[in-house]
N, C-alpha and C positions, 0 to 999 in steps of 0.2 A: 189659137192664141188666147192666154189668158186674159181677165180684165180685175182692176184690183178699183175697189170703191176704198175711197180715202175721204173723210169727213174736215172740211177746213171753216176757217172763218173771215169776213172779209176785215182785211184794215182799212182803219179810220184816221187812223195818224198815221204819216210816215213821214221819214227820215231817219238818219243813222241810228243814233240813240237810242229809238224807238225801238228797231230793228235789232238792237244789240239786247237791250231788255228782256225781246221775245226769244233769244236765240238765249239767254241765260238759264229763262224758264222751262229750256228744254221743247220749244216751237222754234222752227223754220219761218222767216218771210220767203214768200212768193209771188210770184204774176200768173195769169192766165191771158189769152190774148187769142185772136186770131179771127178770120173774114168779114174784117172792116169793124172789128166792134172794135168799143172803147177796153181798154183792157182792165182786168179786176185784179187788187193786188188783193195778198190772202195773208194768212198763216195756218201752218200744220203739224201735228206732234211728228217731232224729229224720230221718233219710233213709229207712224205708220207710214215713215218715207222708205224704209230699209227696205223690205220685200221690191221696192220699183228700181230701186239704186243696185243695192246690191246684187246683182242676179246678172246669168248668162242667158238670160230670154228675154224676149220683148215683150211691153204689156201696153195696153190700154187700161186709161183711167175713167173709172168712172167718181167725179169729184161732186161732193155734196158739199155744196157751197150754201152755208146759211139754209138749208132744205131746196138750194135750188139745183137740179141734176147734172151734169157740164161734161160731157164727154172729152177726153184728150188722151192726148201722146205727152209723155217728156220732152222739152226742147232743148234745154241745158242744165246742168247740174254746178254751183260752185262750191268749193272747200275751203274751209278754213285753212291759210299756207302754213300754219304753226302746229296744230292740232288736227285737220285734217278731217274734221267734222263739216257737215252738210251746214249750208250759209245762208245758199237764195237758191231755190227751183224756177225756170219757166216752163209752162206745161200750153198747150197749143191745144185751140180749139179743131176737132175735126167730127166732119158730116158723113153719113152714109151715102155711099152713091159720088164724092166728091175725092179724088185721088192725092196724097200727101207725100212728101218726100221725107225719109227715116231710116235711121244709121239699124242695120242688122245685124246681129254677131254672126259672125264665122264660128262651123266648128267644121274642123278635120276629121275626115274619118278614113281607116286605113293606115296600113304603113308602109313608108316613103321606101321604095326597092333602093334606092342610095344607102339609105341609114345600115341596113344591110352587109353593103360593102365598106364599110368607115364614114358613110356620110355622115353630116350633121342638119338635122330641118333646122330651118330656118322661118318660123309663122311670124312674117309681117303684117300685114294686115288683117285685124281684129276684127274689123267692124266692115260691112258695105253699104251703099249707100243706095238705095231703091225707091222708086217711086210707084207707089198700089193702093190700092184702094184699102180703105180703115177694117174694114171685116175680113181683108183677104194681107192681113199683114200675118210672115214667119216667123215664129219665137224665136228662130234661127234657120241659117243655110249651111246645108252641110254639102263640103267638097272631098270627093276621093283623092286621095296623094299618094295611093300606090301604085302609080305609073311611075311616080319622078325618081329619075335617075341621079347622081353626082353632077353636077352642073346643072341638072334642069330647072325651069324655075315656071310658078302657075303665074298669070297675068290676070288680070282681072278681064279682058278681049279674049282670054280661052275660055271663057266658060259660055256655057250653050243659053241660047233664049229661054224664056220662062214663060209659060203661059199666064201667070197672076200679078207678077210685076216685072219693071225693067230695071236694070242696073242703072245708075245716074253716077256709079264711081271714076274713076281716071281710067279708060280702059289700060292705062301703059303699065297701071299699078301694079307692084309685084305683092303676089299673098302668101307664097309661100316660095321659097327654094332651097335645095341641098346643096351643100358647102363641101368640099372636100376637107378632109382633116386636115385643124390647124395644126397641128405637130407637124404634120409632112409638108404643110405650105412655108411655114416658118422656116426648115432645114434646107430644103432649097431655096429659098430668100436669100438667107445670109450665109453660105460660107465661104466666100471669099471678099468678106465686107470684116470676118473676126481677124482681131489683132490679137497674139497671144501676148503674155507675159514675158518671156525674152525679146519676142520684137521690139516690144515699148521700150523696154531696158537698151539692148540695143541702139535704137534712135536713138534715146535720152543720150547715152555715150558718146555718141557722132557727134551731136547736135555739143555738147559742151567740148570735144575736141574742135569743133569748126571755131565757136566761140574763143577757145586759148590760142588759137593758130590766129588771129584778126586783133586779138591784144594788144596793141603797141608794148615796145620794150619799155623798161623804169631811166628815167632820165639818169645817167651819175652825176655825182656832188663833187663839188672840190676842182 
């Protein structure tokens, strides 16, 4: 597993404003935090965030805070809902020797025997969620899916024990399943739910003869 050293500073002032300033100049506000300490809020160039954000692997941080050294994990990442830029990080203190819980990407490997026959995969879930010690965390987990058949689907409870860390996700959760073809699900769905174009005309006709037959006659005059 890699470890990315990223140089931050701590803040003095906070509040919005403040926070909005840094984040013009092209910094990130953020927290650090974790096993009983007081927590330290920071700031960091929004370019040595991207190699930790952007990526399909896990890392450890090593964070140099003001020249002091701070070992972590990522805890949450927010975006701007407009622009879609990096907002606030929390990054979480962890020890050697002391076990952590941490979202791990999924990668597939192989290909689904379904897809084969018309299947279509289906990769739900991304990420899983494990609890291991900090030196013995995977930049990823990779699962075969060249078993799955048209209907089959992998569960987060089919996968086998690990020896370096344990699964902490839903085991009911589904990660992956093959779909049978939507064209062929959809044609047997609906064909006796289509109304064609004579039918509706049709109707339409009945329905205004039922209506002139329920008419009352025109009173005469005179």
């Amino acid at each position: 597993m890699a470890e990315l050293t990223i140089s931050a500073q701590k803040r003095e002032k906070l509040g919005g404003s403040t926070a909005n300033q840094l984040r013009s100049n092209g910094r990130v506000p953020g927290i650090v935090y974790g096993h009983g300490e007081a927590s330290i809020p920071f700031h960091v160039k929004e370019l040595d965030l991207r190699p930790l954000i952007y990526t399909h692997e896990t890392h450890t941080v090593n964070l140099n805070l003001d020249g002091e050294a701070m070992r972590c994990i990522l805890r949450e990442v927010q975006f701007h809902p407009v622009t879609d830029r990096v907002s606030h990080v929390d990054l979480i203190l962890i020890r050697a020797g002391e076990k952590i819980k941490i979202d791990v990407p999924v990668r597939l490997v192989g290909t689904a025997a379904g897809t084969k026959d018309g299947g279509i995969l289906d990769f739900v879930l991304h990420k899983l969620s494990i609890e291991v010690l900090p030196d013995a965390i995977p930049d990823h987990i990779e699962l075969d899916i060249s078993g799955l058949k048209i209907g089959h689907s992998l569960h987060v409870s089919d996968l086998p024990e690990h020896p370096t860390y344990t699964i902490a996700s839903d085991p009911q959760a589904v990660i992956a399943i093959v779909a049978a073809p939507k064209a062929a699900e959809e044609v047997a769905a609906t064909p006796e739910t289509v109304i064609t174009e004579p039918e509706q005309i049709k109707a339409k006709g009945k329905k205004e003869e039922e209506e002139g037959a329920a008419a009352p006659a025109p009173e005469k005059k005179g």
